[in-house]
C-alpha positions as a Python dict, from the first residue, in 0.01 Angstrom:
ca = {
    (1, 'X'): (0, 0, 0),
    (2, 'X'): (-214, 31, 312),
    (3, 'X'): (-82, -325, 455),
    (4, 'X'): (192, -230, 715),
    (5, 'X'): (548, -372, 662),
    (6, 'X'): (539, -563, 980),
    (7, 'X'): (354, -804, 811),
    (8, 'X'): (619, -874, 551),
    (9, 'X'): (928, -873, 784),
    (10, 'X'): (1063, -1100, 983),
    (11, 'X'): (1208, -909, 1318),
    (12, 'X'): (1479, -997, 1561),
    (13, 'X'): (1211, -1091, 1782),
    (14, 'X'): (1237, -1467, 1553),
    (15, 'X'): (821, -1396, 1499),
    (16, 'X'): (730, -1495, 1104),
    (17, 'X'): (573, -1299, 860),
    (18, 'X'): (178, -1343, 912),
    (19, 'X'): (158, -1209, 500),
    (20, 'X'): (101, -1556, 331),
    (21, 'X'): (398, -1625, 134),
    (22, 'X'): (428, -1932, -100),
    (23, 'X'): (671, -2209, 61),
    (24, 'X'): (888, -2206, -237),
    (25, 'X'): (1031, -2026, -514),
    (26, 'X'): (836, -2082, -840),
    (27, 'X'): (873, -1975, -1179),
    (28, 'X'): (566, -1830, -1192),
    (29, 'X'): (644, -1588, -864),
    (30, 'X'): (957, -1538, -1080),
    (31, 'X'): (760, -1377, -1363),
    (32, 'X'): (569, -1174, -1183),
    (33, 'X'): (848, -1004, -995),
    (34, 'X'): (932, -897, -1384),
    (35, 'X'): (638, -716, -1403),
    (36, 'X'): (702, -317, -1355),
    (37, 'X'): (385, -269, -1172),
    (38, 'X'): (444, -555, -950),
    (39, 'X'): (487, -424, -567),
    (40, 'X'): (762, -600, -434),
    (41, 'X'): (859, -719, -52),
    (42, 'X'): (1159, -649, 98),
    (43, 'X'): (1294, -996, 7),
    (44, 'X'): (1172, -1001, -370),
    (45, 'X'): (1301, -635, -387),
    (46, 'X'): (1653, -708, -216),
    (47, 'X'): (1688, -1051, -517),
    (48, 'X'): (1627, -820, -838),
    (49, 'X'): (1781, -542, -726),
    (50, 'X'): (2065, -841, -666),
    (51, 'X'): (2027, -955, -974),
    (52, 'X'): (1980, -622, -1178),
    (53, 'X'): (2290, -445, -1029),
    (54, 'X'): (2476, -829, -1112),
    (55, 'X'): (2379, -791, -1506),
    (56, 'X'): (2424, -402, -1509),
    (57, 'X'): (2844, -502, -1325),
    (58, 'X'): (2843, -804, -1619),
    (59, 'X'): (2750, -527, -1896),
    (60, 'X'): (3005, -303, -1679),
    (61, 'X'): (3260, -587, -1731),
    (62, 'X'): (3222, -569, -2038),
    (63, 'X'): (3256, -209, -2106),
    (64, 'X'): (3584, -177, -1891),
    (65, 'X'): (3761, -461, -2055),
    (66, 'X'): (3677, -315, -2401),
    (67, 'X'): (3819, 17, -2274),
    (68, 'X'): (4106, -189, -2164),
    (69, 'X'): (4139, -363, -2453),
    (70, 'X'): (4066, -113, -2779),
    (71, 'X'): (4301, 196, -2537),
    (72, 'X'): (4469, 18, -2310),
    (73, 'X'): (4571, 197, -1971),
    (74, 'X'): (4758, 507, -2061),
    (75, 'X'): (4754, 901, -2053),
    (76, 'X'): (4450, 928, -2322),
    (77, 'X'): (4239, 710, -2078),
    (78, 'X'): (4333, 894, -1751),
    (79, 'X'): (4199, 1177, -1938),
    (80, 'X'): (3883, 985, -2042),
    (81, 'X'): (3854, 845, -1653),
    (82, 'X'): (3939, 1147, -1485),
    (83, 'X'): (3669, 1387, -1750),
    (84, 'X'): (3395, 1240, -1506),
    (85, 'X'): (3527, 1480, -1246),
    (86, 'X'): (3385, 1765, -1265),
    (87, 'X'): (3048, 1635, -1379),
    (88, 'X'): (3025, 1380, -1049),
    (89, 'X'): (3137, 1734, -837),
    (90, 'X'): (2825, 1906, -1020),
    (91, 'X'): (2586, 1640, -948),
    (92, 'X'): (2728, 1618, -586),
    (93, 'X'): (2667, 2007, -520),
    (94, 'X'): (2324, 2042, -656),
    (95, 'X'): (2196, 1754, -536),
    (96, 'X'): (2410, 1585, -268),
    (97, 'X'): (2459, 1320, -559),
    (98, 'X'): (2120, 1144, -408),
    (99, 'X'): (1838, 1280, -437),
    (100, 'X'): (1612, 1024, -492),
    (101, 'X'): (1719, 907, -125),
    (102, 'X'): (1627, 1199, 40),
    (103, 'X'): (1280, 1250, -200),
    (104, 'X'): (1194, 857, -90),
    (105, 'X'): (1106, 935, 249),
    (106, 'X'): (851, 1247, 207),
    (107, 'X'): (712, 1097, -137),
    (108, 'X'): (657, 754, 33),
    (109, 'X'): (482, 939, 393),
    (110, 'X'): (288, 1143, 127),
    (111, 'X'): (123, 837, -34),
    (112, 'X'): (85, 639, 320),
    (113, 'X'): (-74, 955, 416),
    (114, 'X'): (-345, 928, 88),
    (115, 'X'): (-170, 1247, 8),
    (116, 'X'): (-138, 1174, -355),
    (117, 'X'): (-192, 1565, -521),
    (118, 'X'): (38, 1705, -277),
    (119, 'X'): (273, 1416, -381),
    (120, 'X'): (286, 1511, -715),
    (121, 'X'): (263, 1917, -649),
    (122, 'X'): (630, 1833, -481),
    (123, 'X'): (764, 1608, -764),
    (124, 'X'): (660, 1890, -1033),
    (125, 'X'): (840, 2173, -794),
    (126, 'X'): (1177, 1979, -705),
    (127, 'X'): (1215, 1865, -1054),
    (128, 'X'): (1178, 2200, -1226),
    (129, 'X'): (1337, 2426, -975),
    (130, 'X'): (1593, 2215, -932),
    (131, 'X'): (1725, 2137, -1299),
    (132, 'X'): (1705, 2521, -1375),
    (133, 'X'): (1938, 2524, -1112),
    (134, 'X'): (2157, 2250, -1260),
    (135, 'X'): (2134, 2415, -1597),
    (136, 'X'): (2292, 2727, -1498),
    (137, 'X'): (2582, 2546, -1334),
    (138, 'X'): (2607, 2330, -1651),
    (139, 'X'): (2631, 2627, -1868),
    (140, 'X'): (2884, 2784, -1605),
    (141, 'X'): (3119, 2459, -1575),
    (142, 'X'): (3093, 2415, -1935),
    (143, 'X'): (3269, 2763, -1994),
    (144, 'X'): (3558, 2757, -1708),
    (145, 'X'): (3622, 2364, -1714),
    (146, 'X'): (4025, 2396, -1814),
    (147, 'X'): (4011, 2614, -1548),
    (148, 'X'): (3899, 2418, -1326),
    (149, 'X'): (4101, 2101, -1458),
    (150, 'X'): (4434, 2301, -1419),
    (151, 'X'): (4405, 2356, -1069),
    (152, 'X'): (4272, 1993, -1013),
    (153, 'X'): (4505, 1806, -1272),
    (154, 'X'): (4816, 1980, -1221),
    (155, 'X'): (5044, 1720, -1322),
    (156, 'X'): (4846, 1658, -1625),
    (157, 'X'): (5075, 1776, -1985),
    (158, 'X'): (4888, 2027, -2188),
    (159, 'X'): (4770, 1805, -2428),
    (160, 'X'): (4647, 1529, -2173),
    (161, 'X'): (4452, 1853, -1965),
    (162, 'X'): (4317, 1989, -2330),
    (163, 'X'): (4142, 1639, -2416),
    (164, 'X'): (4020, 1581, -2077),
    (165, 'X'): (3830, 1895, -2111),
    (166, 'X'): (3680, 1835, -2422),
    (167, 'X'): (3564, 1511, -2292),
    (168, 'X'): (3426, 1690, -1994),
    (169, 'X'): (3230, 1911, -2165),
    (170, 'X'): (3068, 1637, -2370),
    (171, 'X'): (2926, 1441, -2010),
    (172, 'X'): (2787, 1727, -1878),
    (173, 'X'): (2449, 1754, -1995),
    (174, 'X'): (2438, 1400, -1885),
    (175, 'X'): (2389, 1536, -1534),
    (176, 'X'): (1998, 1674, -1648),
    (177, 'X'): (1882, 1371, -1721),
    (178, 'X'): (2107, 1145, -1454),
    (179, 'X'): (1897, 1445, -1229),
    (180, 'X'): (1526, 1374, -1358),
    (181, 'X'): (1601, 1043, -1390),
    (182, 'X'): (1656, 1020, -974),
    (183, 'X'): (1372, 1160, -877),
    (184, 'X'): (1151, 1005, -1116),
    (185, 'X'): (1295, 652, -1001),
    (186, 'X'): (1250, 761, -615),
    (187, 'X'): (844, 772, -716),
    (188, 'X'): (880, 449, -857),
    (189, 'X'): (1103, 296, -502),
    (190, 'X'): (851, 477, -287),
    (191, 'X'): (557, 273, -477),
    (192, 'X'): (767, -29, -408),
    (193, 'X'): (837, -91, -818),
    (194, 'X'): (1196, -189, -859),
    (195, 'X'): (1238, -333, -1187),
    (196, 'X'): (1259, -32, -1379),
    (197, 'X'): (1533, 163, -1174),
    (198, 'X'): (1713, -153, -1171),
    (199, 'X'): (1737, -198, -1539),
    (200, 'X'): (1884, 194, -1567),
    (201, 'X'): (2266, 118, -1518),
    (202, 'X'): (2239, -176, -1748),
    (203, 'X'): (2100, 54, -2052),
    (204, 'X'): (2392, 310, -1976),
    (205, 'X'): (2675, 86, -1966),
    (206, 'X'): (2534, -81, -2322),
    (207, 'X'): (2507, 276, -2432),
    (208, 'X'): (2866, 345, -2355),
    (209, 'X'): (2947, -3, -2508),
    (210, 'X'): (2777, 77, -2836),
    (211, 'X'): (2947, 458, -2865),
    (212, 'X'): (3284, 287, -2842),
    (213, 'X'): (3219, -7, -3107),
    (214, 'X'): (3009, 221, -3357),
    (215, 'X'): (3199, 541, -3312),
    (216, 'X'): (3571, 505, -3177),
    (217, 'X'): (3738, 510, -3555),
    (218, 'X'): (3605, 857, -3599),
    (219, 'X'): (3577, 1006, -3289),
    (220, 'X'): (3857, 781, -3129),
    (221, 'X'): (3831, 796, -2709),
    (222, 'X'): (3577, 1056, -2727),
    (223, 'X'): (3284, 778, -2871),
    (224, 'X'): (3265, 681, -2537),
    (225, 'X'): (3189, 1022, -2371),
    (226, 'X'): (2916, 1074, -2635),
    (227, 'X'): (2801, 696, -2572),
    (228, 'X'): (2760, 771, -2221),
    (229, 'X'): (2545, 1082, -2294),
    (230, 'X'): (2299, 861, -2456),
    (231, 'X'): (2263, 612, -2224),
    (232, 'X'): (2197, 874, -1927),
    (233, 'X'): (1877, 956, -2158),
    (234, 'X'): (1804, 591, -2257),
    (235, 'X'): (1867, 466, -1913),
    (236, 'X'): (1816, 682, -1634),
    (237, 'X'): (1582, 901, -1757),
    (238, 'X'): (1334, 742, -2019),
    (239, 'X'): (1271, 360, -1884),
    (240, 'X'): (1222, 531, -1551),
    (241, 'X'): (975, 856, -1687),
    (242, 'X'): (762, 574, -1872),
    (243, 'X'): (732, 360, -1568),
    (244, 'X'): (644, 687, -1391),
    (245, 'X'): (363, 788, -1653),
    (246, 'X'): (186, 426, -1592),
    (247, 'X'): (163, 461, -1215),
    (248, 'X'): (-30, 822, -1342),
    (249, 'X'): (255, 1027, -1209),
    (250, 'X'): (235, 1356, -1421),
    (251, 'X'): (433, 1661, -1414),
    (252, 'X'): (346, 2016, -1487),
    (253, 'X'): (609, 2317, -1415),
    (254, 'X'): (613, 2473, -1154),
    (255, 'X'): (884, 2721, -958),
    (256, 'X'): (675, 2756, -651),
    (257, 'X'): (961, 2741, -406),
    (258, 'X'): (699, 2791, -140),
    (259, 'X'): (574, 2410, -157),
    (260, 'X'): (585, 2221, 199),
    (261, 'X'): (760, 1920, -15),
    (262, 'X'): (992, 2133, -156),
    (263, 'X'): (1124, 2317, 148),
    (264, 'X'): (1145, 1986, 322),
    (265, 'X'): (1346, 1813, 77),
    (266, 'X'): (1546, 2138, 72),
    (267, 'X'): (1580, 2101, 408),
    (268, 'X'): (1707, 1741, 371),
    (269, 'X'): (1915, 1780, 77),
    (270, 'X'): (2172, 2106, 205),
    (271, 'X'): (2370, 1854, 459),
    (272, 'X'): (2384, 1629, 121),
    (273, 'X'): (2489, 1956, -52),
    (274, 'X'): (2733, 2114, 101),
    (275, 'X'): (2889, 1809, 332),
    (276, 'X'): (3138, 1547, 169),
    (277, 'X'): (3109, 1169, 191),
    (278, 'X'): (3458, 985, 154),
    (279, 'X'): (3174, 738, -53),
    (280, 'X'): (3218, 988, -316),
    (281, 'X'): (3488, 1157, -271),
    (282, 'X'): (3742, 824, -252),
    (283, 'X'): (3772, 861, -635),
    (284, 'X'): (3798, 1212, -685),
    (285, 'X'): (4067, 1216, -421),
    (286, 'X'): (4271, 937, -595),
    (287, 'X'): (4249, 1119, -884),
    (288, 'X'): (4405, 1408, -773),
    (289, 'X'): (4774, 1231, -626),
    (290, 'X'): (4757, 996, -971),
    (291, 'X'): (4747, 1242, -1203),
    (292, 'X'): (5129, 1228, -1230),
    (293, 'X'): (5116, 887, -1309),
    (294, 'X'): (5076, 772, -1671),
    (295, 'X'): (4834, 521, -1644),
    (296, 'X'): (4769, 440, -1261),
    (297, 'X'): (4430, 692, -1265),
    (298, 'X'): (4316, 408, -1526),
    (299, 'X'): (4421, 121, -1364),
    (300, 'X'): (4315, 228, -1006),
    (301, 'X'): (3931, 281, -1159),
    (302, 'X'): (3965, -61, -1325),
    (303, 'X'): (4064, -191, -998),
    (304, 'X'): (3799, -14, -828),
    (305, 'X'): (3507, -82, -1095),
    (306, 'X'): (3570, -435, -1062),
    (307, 'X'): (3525, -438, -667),
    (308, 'X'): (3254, -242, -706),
    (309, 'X'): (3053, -541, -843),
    (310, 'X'): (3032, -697, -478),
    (311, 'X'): (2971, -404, -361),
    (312, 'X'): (2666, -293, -559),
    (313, 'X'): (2557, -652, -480),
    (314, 'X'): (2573, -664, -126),
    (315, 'X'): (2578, -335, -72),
    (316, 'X'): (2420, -80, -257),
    (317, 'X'): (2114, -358, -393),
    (318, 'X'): (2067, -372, -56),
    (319, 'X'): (2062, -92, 76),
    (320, 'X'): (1846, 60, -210),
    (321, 'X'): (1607, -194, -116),
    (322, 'X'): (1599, -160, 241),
    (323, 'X'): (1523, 229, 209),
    (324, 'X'): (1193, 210, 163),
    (325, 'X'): (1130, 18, 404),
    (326, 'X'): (1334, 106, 655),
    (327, 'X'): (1130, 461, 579),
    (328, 'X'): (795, 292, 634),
    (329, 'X'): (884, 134, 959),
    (330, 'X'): (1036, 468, 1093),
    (331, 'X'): (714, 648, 1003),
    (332, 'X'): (512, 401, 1156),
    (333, 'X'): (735, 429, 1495),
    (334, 'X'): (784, 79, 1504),
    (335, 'X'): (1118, 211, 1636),
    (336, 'X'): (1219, -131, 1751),
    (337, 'X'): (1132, -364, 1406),
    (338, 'X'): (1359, -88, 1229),
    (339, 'X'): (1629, -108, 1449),
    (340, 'X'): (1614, -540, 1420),
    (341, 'X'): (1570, -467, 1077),
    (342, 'X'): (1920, -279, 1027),
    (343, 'X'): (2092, -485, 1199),
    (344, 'X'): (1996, -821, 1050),
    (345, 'X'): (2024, -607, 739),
    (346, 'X'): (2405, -524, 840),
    (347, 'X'): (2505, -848, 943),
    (348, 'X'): (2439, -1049, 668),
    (349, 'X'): (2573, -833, 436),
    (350, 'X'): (2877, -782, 582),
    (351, 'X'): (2918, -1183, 700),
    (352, 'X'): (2910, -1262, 325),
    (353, 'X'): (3140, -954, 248),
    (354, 'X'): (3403, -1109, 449),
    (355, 'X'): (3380, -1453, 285),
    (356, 'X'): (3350, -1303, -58),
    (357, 'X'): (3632, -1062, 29),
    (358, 'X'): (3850, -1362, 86),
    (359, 'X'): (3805, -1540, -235),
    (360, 'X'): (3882, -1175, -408),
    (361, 'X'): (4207, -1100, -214),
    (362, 'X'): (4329, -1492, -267),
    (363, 'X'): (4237, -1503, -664),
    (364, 'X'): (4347, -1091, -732),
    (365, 'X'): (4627, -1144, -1004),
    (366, 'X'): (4436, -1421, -1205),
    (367, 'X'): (4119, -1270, -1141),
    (368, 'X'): (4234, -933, -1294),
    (369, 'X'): (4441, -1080, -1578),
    (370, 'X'): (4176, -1352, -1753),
    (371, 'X'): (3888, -1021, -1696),
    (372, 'X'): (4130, -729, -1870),
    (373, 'X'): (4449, -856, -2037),
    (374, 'X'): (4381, -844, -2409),
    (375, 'X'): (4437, -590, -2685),
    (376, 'X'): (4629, -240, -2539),
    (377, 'X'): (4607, -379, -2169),
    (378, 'X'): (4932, -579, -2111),
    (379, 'X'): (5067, -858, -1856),
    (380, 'X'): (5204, -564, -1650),
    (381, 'X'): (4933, -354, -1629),
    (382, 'X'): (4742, -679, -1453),
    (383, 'X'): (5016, -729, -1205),
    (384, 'X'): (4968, -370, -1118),
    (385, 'X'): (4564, -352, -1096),
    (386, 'X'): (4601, -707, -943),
    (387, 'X'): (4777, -535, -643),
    (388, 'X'): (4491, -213, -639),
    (389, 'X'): (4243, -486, -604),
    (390, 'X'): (4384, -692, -356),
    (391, 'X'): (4391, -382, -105),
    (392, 'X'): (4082, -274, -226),
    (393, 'X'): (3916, -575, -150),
    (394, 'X'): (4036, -565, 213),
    (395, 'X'): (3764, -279, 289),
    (396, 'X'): (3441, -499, 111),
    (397, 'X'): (3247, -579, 431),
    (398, 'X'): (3315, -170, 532),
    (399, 'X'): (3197, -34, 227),
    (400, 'X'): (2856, -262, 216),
    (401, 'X'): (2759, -219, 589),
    (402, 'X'): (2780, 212, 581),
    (403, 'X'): (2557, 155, 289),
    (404, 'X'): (2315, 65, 467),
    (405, 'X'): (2384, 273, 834),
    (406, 'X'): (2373, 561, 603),
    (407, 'X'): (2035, 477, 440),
    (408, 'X'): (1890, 407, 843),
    (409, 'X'): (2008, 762, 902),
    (410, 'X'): (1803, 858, 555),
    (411, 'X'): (1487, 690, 626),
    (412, 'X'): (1470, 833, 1019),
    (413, 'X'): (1492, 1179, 821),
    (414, 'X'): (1826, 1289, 918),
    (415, 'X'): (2072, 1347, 627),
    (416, 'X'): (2276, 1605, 878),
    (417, 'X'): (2449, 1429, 1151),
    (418, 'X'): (2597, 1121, 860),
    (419, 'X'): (2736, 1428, 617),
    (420, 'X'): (2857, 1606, 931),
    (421, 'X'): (3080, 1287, 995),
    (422, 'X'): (3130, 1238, 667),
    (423, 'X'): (3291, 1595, 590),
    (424, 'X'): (3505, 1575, 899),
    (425, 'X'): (3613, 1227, 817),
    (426, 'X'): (3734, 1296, 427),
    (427, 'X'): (3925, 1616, 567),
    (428, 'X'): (4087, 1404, 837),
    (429, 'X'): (4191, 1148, 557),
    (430, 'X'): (4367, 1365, 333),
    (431, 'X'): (4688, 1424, 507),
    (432, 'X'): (4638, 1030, 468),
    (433, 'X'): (4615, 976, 171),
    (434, 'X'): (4892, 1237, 74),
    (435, 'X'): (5081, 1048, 347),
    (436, 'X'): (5045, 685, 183),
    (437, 'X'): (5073, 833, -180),
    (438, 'X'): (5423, 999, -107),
    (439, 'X'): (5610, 678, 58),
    (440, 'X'): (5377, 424, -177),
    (441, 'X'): (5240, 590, -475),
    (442, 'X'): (4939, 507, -610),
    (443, 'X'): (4931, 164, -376),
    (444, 'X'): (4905, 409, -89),
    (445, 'X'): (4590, 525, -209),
    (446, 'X'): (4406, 236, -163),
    (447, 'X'): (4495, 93, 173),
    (448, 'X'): (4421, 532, 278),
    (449, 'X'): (4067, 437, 116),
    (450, 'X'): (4051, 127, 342),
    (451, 'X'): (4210, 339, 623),
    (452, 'X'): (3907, 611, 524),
    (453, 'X'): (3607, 363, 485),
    (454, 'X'): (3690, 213, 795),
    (455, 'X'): (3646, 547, 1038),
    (456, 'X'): (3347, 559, 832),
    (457, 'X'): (3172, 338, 903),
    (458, 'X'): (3225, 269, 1239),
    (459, 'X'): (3178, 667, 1302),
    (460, 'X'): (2800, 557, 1142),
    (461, 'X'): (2730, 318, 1371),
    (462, 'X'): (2861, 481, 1695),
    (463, 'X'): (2636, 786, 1600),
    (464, 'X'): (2328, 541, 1510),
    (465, 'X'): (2374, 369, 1857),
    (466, 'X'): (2420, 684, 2030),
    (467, 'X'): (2120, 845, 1942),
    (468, 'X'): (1943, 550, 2010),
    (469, 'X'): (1808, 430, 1613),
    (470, 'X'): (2012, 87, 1618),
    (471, 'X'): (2202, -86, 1899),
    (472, 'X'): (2527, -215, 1873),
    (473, 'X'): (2429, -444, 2138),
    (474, 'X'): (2201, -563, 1895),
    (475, 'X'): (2454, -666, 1709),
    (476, 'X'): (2499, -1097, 1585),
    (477, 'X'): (2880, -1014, 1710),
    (478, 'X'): (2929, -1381, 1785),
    (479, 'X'): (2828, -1490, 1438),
    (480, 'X'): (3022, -1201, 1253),
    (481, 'X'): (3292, -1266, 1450),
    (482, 'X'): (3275, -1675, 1314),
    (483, 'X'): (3238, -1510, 957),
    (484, 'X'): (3569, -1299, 960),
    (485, 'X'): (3742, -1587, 1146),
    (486, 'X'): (3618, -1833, 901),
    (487, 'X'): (3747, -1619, 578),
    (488, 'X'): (4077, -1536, 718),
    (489, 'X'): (4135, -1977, 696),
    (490, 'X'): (3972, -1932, 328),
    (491, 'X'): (4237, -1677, 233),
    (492, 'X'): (4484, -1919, 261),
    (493, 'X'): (4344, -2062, -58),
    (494, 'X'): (4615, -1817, -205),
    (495, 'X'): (4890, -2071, -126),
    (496, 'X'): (4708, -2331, -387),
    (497, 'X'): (4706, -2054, -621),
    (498, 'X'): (5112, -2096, -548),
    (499, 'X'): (5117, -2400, -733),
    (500, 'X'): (5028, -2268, -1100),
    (501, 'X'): (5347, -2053, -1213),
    (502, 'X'): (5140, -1706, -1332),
    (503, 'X'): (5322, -1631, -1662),
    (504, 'X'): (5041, -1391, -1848),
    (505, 'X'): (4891, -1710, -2004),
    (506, 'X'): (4520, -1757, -2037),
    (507, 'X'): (4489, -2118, -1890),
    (508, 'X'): (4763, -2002, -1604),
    (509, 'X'): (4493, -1838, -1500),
    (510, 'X'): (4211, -2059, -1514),
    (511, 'X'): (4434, -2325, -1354),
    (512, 'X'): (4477, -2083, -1057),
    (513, 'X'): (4121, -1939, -1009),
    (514, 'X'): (3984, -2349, -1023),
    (515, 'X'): (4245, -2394, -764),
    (516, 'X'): (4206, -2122, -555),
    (517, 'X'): (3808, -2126, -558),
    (518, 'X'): (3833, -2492, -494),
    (519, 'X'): (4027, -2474, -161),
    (520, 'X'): (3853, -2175, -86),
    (521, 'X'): (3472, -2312, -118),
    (522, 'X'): (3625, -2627, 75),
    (523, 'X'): (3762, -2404, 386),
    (524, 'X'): (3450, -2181, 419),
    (525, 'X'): (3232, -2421, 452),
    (526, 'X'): (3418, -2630, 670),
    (527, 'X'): (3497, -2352, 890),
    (528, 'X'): (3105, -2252, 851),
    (529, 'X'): (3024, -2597, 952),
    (530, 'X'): (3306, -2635, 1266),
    (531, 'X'): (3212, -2305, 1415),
    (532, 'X'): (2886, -2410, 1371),
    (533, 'X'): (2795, -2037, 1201),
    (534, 'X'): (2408, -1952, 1151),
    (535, 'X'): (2524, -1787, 838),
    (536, 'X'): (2422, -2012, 567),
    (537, 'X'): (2070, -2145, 735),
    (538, 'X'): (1960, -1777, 762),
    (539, 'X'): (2026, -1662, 412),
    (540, 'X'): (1813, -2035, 304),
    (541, 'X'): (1542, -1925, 567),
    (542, 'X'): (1571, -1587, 374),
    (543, 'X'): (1565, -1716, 46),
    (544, 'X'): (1340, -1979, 103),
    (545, 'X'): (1003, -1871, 210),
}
């Protein structure tokens, strides 16, 4: 912990890491990253959290095509879908919906500091003020949700609204331990242990998995709900309090509101509290103008769940890595190595965004079909998510690089200014989305999310380079600008897709996707290799050492 990060990361500047770093990957170096207590760089940290969030989207697969499957894409699962509502809106309120982001920067200056006891003192405060205070909005949403579901759902029929609140009131004690669970994993982030967190989504999406298959003949729709309670405490919460416990993290009670570490993640956390990120409110909002349809709240989020698997890839694994430090470099004042960082950070990820964004829009309707067309999910309900998922995966590159511009904004300490922008950019979208929803339906609603994740992101980096944290100038323009050009001549793979008539049949669609990934492979890296990008010889150079 006392080695500084500038020894670990290479900067803009082209100088290499002076940290002695074997010259190539072994299997050995591969074992030890498995280790919980192993301290990771940011390289080792970025590839498991890579390859965590990639199992925990496989197990995700999984779960969302046997949703598909065993109930198909109707009323009873818009209910199921949209019963995470009001528990994501209580999470969001209380705690900005990410706390651990905002407890990683004072926990990890803490422990550079050698401030260990005071460390704890503000874990033990934040965690036990803080879930009383989630408890009595529990027990408060848990009495008024049809309510609160009949103003939100109006188009829902009684029966539709009357299940969706039972299921509702089943997820929300979830929120507790999804709670705990955040802060305890920010301990282990700050300490620079990332296996643990990263194995948390995996156990809840098995959980949810496992309430379906065990419980779904007696408790039909609702075994998932209950499923998904379980893995919140198997996930979440206990892998990450165990990993806490070895580092010697303890926690006694304590509502001493006083606490320097409290008051500053207070501090920290209201902007998170009361502002609104289109990030989280993109769903909610969709929600709300698909109510009316019978079935498109289902297919939109299995549409959206499956583009969120390149996006917790590029995106959010990155980012969550990056946090920490990006934190430790901001603390140190090595003002310029974070600002080379973010950017390098930023243009890789969203150079292969646009490339893998490419492939996804060419290979949609095959794509969708051979993942979710079995059981209750029909040849018609494809063709329709096939079309959500083209549009959404239009906005990839936009949704991975304001992951991490937001977390740059976290780690310099200011969560006010990005939920400022935020707020003003999901009120400005609305009329938008109402807009696109009325003369497209539920199609609408995703090219207003693109229209929405565009402003911002570009409002986060126009506010990073105006307060001077990270240059646009900075910027690899020239070689993002070869990445988009190259994967708008790999879309075009679409056209060998053309050649396979798509008739709901399984090896239709393998034909199509070998076709299409074929020509598309064979155009990005010619056009990689004609305009001569950088692309490909910096992510070896940044796998490599």
């Amino acid at each position: 912990m006392g080695k500084t990060l500038s020894s670990q990361v290479c900067v803009q500047s082209g100088k290499m890491a002076t940290t002695p770093v074997p010259s190539r990957f072994s299997f050995s170096s591969a074992l030890r990253w498995l280790r919980p207590s192993h301290e990771h760089t940011p390289l080792s940290a970025t590839l498991l959290l890579m390859t965590a969030v990639m199992l925990s989207r496989v197990v995700g697969f999984l779960r969302e095509t046997y949703i598909s499957n065993t109930f198909g894409a109707d009323p009873q699962t818009d209910a199921f879908f949209a019963a995470f509502t009001i528990p994501d809106w209580l999470n969001y309120l209380v705690a900005g919906g990410t706390v651990s982001i905002t407890f990683i920067s004072i926990f990890t200056r803490y422990v550079s500091e050698k401030r260990e006891a005071e460390a704890q003192k503000a874990f033990s405060v934040i965690i036990t003020v803080m879930t009383a205070v989630l408890g009595v909005g529990i027990v408060l949403t848990e009495i008024f949700t049809p309510q609160i579901l009949h103003h939100y759902l109006h188009s829902f029929k009684p029966e539709q609204l009357a299940l969706c609140s039972y299921l509702t009131r089943i997820l929300l004690p979830a929120q507790v331990f999804f709670y705990v669970g955040g802060v305890v994993s920010a301990v282990l982030l700050s300490r620079r242990l990332f296996l643990l967190p990263a194995l948390g989504g995996i156990f809840y999406n098995v959980f949810i998995i496992l309430g379906g298959v065990l419980l779904h003949r007696q408790l039909g729709i609702a075994s998932l709900a209950f499923g998904a309670v379980a893995g919140a405490v198997m996930g979440p919460f206990l892998i990450n309090v165990i990993g806490a416990r070895r580092t010697g993290m303890s926690y006694r009670p304590s509502f001493e509101i006083s606490n320097p570490g409290f008051r500053e993640w207070v501090w920290l956390s209201i902007p998170l509290m009361l502002g609104v990120s289109l990030v989280s409110a993109d769903e909610w909002i969709m929600r709300y103008f698909a109510a009316g349809l019978a079935g498109d709240i289902s297919r939109l989020n299995f549409a959206k769940k499956l583009f969120l698997v390149p996006i917790a890839v590029l995106g959010q694994a990155s980012g969550q890595a990056s946090l920490p430090f990006f934190a430790r470099l901001f603390g140190e004042k090595k003002l310029r190595e974070f600002a080379a960082s973010v950017n390098n950070s930023v243009y890789r990820v969203a150079a292969a965004s646009l490339l893998a964004s490419s492939w996804m829009m060419a290979a949609s309707l095959p794509f969708v079909d051979l993942v979710f067309r079995r059981g209750k999910f029909t040849w018609a309900d494809s063709q329709q998510t096939a079309v959500f998922f083209f549009w959404f995966a239009l906005s990839l590159a936009l949704w991975s690089a304001q992951a991490l511009y937001a977390r740059a904004f976290y780690a310099a300490g200011n969560t006010l200014t990005p939920m400022v922008a935020g707020t003003i950019i999901t009120a400005a979208s609305l009329p938008i989305y109402a807009a696109l929803f009325h003369s497209h339906l539920a199609v609408g609603l995703t090219i207003a999310s693109d229209l929405g994740i565009a402003a911002h992101t570009v409002a986060l980096a126009v506010l990073l380079n105006r307060k001077r944290l990270v240059r646009l100038s900075d910027m690899n323009w020239l070689e993002l600008g070869k990445a988009l050009f190259v994967s708008l001549i790999a879309a075009a793979s679409y056209l060998a897709g053309k050649a396979v008539h798509l008739d709901g049949s399984r090896l239709a669609d393998v034909k199509a996707l070998v076709l299409i990934s074929f020509t598309w492979a064979a155009a990005a890296f010619a056009g990689l290799w004609v305009t001569r990008s950088q692309l490909l010889s910096q992510l070896r150079r940044r796998v490599g050492p």
